[in-house]
C-alpha positions as CSV (number, residue, x, y, z in Angstrom):
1,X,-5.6,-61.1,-17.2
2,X,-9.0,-61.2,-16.4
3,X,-11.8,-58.1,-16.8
4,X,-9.9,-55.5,-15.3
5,X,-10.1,-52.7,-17.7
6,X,-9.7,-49.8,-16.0
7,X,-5.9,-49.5,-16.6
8,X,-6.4,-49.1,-20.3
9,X,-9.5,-46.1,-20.0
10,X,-8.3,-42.4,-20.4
11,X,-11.4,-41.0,-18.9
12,X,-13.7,-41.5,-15.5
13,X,-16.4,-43.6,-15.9
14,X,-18.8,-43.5,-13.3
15,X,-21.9,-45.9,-12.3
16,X,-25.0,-45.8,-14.4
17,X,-28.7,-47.1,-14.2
18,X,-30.4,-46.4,-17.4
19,X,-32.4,-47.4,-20.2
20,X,-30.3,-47.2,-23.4
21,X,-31.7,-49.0,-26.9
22,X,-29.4,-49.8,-29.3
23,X,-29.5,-52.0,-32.7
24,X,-26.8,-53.4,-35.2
25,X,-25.5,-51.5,-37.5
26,X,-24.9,-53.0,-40.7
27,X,-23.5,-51.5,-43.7
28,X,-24.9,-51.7,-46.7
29,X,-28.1,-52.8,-45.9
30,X,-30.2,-49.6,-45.3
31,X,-33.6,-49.7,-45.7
32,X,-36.4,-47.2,-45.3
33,X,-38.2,-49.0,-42.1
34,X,-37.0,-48.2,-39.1
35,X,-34.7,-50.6,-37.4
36,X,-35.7,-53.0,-34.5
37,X,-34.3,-51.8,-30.8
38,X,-33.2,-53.9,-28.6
39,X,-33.5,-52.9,-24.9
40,X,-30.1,-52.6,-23.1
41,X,-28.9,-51.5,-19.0
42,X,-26.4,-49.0,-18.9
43,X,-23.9,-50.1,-16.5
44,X,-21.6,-47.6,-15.9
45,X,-20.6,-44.1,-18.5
46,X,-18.1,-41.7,-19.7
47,X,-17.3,-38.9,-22.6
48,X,-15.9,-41.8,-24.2
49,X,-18.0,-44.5,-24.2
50,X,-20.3,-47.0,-21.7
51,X,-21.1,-50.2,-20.2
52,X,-23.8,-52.2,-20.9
53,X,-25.9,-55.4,-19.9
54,X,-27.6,-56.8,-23.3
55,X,-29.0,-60.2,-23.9
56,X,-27.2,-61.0,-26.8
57,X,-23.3,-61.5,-27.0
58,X,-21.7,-58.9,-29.9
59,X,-19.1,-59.8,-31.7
60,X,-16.1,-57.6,-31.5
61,X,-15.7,-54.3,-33.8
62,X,-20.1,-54.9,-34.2
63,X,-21.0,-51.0,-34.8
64,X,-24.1,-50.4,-32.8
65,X,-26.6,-47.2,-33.2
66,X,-27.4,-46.1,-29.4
67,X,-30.0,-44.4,-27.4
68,X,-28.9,-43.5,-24.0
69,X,-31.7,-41.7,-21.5
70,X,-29.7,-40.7,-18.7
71,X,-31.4,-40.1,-15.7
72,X,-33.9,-36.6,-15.6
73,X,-34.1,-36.5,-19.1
74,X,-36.7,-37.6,-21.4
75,X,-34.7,-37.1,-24.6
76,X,-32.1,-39.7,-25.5
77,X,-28.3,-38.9,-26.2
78,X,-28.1,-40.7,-29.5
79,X,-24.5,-42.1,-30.7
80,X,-22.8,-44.7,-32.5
81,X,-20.4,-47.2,-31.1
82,X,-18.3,-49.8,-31.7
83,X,-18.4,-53.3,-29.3
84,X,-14.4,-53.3,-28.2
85,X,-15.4,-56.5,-26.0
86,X,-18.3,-59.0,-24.6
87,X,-18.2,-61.3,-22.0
88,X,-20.9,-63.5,-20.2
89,X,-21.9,-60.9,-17.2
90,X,-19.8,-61.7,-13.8
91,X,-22.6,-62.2,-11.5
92,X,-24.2,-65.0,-13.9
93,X,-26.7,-65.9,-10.7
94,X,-28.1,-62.4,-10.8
95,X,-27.9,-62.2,-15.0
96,X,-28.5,-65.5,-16.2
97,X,-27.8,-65.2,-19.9
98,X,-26.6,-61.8,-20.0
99,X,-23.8,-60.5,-21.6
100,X,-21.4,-57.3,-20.5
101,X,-20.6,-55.2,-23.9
102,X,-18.1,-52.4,-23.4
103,X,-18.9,-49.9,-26.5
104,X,-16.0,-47.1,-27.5
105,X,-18.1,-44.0,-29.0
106,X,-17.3,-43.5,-32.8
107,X,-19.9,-40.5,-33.5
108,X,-21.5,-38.3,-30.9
109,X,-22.5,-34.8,-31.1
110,X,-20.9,-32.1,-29.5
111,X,-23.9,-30.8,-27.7
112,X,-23.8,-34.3,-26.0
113,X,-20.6,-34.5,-25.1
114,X,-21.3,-31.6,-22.8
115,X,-24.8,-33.2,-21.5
116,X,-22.6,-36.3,-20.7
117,X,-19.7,-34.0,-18.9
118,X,-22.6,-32.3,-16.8
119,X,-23.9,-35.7,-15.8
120,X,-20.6,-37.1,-14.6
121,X,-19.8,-34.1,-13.1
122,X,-22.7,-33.9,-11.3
123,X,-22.5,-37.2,-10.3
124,X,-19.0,-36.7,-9.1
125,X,-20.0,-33.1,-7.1
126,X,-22.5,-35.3,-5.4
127,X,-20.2,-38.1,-4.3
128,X,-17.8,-36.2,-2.8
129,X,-20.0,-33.4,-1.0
130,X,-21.5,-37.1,0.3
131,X,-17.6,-38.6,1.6
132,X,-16.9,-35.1,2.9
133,X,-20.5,-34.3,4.6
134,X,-19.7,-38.3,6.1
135,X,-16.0,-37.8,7.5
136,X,-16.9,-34.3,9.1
């Protein structure tokens, strides 16, 4: 079957470059001191969840806490997620030891749902004024 997942996504996804930090989630176990972050690339994103390049394989169904900072913006989109896969990354020569994770977005607030519309949007407006400002 291999890692093509794009027949099973209902929403665009579109390239990403970004710092996100994320940590485990794990129920039961709350504690007053703040959790440790690990850092994370975004790889690619949509209203429904993103790609991302992490050092550590996750086990499937691993509930992760994220912070995304998408590009412009100083403050983080802050969501939880659930790993649906993990696989070492493809290009193994230019991420040795890396893993690909992609996370499915279980909470996220409204108000960011419409931050991460306007940023794929954009993105998308862009791209296109590009192919057509090219082919004229």
């Amino acid at each position: 079957m291999g890692n093509d997942f794009s027949e099973r996504r209902k929403y665009v996804r579109l390239a990403l470059r970004s710092r996100i930090l994320y940590y485990i989630v794990k129920p039961g176990k709350e504690t007053d001191e703040p959790p440790e972050k690990n850092p994370a690339t975004g790889k690619n994103i949509g209203v429904a969840g993103v790609l991302l390049c992490l050092n550590e394989k996750l086990k499937v169904g691993t509930i992760v806490d994220l912070e995304i900072y998408l590009p412009g913006r100083d403050v983080p989109i802050r969501t939880r997620g659930e790993a649906r896969w993990c696989t070492p990354c493809e290009s193994t020569e230019e991420h040795p030891g890396k893993f690909d994770a992609g996370i499915k977005f279980l909470l996220i607030d409204k108000d960011y749902v419409i931050l991460l519309l306007k940023y794929v949007c954009g993105d998308l407006e862009d791209m296109l004024r590009e192919h057509f400002e090219e082919t004229t």
